[in-house]
C-alpha positions in Angstrom: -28.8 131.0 22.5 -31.2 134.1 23.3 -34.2 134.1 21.7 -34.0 136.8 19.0 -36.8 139.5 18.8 -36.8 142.5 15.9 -37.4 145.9 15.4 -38.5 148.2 12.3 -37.8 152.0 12.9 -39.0 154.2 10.2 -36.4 157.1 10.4 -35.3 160.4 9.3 -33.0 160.2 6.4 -29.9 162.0 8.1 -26.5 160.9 8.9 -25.6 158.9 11.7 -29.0 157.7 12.3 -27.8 154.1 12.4 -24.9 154.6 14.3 -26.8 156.2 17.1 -29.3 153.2 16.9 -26.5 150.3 17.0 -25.1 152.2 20.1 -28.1 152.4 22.0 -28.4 148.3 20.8 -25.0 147.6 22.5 -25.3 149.6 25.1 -27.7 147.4 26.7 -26.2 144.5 25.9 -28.0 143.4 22.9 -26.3 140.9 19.8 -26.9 142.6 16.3 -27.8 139.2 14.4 -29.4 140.8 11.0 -29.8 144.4 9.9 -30.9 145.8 7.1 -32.1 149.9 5.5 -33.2 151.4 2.5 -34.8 154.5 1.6 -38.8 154.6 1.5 -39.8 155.6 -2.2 -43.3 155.4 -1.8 -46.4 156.1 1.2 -46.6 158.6 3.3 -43.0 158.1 4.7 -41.2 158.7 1.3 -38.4 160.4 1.5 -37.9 158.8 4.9 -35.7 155.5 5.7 -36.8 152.2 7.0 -34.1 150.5 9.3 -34.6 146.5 10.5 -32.9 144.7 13.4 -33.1 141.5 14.4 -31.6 141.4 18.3 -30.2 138.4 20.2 -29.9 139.2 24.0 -29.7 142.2 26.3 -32.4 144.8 27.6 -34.8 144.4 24.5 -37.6 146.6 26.3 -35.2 149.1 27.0 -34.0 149.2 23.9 -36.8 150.1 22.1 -37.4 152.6 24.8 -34.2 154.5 24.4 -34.7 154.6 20.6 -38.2 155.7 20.3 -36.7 158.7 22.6 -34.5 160.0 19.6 -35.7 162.9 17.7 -34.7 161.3 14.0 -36.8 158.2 14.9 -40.5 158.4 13.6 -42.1 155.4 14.3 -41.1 151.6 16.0 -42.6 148.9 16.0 -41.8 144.9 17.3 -42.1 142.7 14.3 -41.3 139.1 13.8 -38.3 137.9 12.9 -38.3 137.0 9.1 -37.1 133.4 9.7 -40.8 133.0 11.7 -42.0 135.1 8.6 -40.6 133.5 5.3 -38.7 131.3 6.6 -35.6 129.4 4.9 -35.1 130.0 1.0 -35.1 128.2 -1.9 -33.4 130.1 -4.5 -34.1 129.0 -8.4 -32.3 130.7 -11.4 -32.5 129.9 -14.7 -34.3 130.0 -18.2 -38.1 130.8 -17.8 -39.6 127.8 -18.9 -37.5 125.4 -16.5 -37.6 127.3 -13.9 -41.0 127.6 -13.9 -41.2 123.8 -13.8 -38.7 123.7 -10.8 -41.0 126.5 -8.8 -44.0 124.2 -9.4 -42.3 121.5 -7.6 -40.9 123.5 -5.2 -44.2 125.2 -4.7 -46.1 122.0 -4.0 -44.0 121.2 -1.6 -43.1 124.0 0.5 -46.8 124.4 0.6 -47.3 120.8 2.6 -44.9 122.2 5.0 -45.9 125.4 5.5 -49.2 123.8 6.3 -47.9 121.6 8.8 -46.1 124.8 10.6 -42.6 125.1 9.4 -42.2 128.0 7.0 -40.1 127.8 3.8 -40.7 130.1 0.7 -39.3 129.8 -2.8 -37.7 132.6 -5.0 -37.7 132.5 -8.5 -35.4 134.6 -11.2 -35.5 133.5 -15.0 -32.4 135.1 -16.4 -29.9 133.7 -18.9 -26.6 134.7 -20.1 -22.9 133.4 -18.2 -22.2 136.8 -16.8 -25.6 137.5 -15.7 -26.1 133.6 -13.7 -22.4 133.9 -12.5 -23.4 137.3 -11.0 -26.7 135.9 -9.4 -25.1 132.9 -8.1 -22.3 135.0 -6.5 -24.7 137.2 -4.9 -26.8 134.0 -3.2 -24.4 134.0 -0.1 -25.4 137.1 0.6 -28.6 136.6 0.7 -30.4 136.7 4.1 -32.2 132.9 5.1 -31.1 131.0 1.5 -30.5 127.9 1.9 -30.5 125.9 -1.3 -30.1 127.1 -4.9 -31.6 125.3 -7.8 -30.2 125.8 -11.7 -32.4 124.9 -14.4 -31.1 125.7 -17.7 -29.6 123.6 -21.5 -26.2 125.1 -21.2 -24.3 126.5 -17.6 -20.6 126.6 -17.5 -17.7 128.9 -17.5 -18.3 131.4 -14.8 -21.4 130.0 -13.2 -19.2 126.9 -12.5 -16.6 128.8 -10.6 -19.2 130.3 -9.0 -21.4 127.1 -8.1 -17.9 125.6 -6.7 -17.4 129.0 -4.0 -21.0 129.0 -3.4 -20.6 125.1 -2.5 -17.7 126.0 -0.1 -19.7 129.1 1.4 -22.1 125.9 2.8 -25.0 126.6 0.6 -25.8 122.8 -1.5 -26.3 123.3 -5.5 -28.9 121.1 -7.5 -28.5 121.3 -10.7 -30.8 119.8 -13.9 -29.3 117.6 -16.7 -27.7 120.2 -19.0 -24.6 120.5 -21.3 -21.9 122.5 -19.9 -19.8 122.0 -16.6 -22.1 122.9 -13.9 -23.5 119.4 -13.5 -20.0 118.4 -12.7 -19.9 120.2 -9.7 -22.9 120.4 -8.7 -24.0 118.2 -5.3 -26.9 116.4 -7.4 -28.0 116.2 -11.1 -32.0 115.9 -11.4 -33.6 115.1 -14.5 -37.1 116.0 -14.2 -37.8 119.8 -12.9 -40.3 119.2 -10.9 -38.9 116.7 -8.5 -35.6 119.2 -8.7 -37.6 121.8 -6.9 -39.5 119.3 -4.7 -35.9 117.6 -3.6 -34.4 121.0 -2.8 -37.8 122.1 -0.4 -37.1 118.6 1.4 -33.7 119.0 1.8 -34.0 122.3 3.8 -37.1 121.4 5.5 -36.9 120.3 9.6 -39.3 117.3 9.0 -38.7 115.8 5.4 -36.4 112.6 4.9 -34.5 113.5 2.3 -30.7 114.2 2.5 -28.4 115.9 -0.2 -25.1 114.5 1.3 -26.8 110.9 1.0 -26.9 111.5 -3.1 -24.1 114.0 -3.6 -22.6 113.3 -6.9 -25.3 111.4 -8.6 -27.6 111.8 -11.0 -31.3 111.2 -10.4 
């Protein structure tokens, strides 16, 4: 596979902008892998839009060339791509207090990795309520890098259950702590203790670590 490379273009909010942009991309032969834009709110470009492209392939050099030519473009710059950046994601909703537990594991971990070179970083929500978690758990596979998604709550069920089980077929593995309700159930692993719950979920994403979620899938630790 070509080695991906990625601009940010800070750009004139006007239509067609990113149409223009994705031309010139394929144009010259270059793969689209991740894109994303949103309106500035704050800085001296306020008002403006930022656009982000991570590009497999083609005439990278000329592509940046070509669109630092158009008159909506302000600024470009070459940037890393955010898996070199962030890295995979860990992804842990919940109640506050447990999920604060989970991020401490998660935390310690990740941070023995990170140290060692690979680069894994951990994203916390505390929210409660089905419709709410159901919502945030839907939304995960949508989420650029996330690789793992840890629950920590008492009581899950209902919705967040249907939503665990699509989330589980989308590819992305589920650890869940021992709580009532019917998440557990369908859940790839039950954990106990918070801490190792976020600890587990950092190894089993990371490159180097031993661990393996299909090795345990359906138990309880």
């Amino acid at each position: 596979m070509d080695s991906v490379r990625a601009i940010q273009m800070i750009v004139r909010n006007k239509i067609g902008v990113l149409r223009d942009i994705t031309r010139i991309v394929a144009d010259n032969q270059g793969n689209i892998s991740y894109a994303q834009t949103f309106l500035i709110k704050y800085g001296e470009y306020a008002g403006n839009a930022l656009i982000y492209l991570e590009i497999e392939g083609g005439d990278f050099e000329k592509i940046k060339d070509e669109i630092s030519k158009m008159d909506t473009v302000i600024e470009i710059t070459e940037e890393k791509p955010f898996e070199q950046v962030f890295g995979k994601r860990v992804l842990i909703f919940g109640g506050g207090a447990l999920v604060s537990q989970v991020a401490l594991g998660a935390i310690s971990e990740a941070d023995r990795h990170n140290l060692r070179g690979e680069r894994i970083s951990v994203d916390t929500m505390p929210i409660i309520g089905e419709e709410e978690l159901a919502e945030a758990v839907r939304a995960v596979s949508r989420l650029h890098r996330a690789e793992i998604l840890v629950l920590a709550g008492g009581l899950m069920g209902g919705q967040i259950t249907e939503e665990v089980k699509k989330l589980r077929k989308a590819g992305i593995p589920v650890i869940s702590l021992n709580m009532f309700g019917t998440v557990p159930r369908v859940a790839d692993v039950v954990v106990s203790d918070p801490v190792m719950a976020g600890t587990l979920a950092v190894m089993h994403i990371s490159d180097k670590a031993k661990f393996d979620i299909e090795r345990v899938k359906g138990k309880r630790i």
